[in-house]
C-alpha atoms as one frame of an Amber mdcrd trajectory, in Angstrom:
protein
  -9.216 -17.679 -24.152  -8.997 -16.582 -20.242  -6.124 -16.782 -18.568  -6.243
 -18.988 -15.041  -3.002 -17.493 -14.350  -3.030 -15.688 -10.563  -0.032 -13.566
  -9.648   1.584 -14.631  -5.983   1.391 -12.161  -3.464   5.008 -12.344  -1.947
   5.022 -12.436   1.934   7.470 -11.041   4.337   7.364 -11.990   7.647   9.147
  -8.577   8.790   6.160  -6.884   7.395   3.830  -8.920   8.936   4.984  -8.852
  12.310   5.377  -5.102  12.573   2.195  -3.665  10.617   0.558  -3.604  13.707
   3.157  -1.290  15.159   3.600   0.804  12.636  -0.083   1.474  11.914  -0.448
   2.707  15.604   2.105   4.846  14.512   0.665   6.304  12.000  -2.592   6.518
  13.170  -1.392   8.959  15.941   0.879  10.887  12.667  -2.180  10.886  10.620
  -4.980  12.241  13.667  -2.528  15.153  14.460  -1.705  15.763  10.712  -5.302
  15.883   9.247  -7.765  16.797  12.436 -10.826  16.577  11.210 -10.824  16.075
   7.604 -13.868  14.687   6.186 -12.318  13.051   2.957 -10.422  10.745   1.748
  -6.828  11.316   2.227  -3.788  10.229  -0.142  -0.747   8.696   1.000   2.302
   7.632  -1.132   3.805   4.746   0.357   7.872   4.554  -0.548   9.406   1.126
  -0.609   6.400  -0.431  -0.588   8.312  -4.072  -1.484   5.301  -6.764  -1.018
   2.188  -4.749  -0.930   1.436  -5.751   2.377   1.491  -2.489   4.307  -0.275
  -0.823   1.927  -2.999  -3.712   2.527  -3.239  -3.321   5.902  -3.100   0.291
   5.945  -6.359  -0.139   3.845  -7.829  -2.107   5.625  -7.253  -0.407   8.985
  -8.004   2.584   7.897 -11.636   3.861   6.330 -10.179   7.856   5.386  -7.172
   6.649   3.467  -6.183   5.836  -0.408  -2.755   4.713  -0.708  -0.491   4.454
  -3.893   2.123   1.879  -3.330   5.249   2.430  -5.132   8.256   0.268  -5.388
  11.937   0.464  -7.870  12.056  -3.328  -7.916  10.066  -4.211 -10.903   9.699
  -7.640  -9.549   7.956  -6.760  -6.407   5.700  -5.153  -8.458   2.915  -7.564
  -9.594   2.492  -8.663  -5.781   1.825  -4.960  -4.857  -1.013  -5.172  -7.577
  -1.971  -8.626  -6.212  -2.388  -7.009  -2.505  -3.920  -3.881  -4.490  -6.690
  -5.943  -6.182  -7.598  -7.336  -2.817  -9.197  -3.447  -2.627 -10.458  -2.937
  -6.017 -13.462  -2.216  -5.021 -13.023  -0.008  -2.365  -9.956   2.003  -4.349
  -8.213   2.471  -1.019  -5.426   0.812  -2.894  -4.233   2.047  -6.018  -2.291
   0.105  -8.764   1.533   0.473  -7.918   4.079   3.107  -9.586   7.531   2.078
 -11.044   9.381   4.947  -8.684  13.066   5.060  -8.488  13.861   7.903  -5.763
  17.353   8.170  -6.552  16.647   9.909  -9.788  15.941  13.695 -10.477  13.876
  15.171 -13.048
């Protein structure tokens, strides 16, 4: 039997007021860092709490794959949410379970 059940994206409204900012940001970062690189290139995203940076990164940007990654396992199946918005594109990767504070 097929489950109906969708998974809510959580919203922030921090991280939707400043994605704009920070993606000009990081659009000047990422034109000095990678010139005139032809591929795609992969960015870990730290923190990435509701998925929606990662989202609009995507979206704003063709030459980019990001894995999200977030230590709050409950944040994580609105990262996937977000993520799945991109499946098709796989500019968005499934999240990873990261906790930063821990050494191999």
């Amino acid at each position: 039997m097929a489950s109906n059940t969708r998974v809510a994206k959580m919203c922030a409204a921090a991280a939707t007021r400043n994605s704009g900012p920070i993606a000009e940001v990081l659009e000047m970062v990422l034109k000095d860092m990678l010139g005139d690189c032809h591929g795609p290139t992969k960015i870990l995203e730290i923190a990435s709490g509701t998925g929606q940076h990662a989202s609009y990164f995507a979206s704003r940007f063709q030459n980019i794959v990001i894995q999200p990654s977030e230590y709050d396992t409950c944040s994580l199946s609105s990262i996937a949410a977000y993520a799945a918005d991109h499946a098709t594109s796989g500019r968005v990767l499934p999240p990873l379970h990261i906790d930063v504070t821990k050494v191999r």
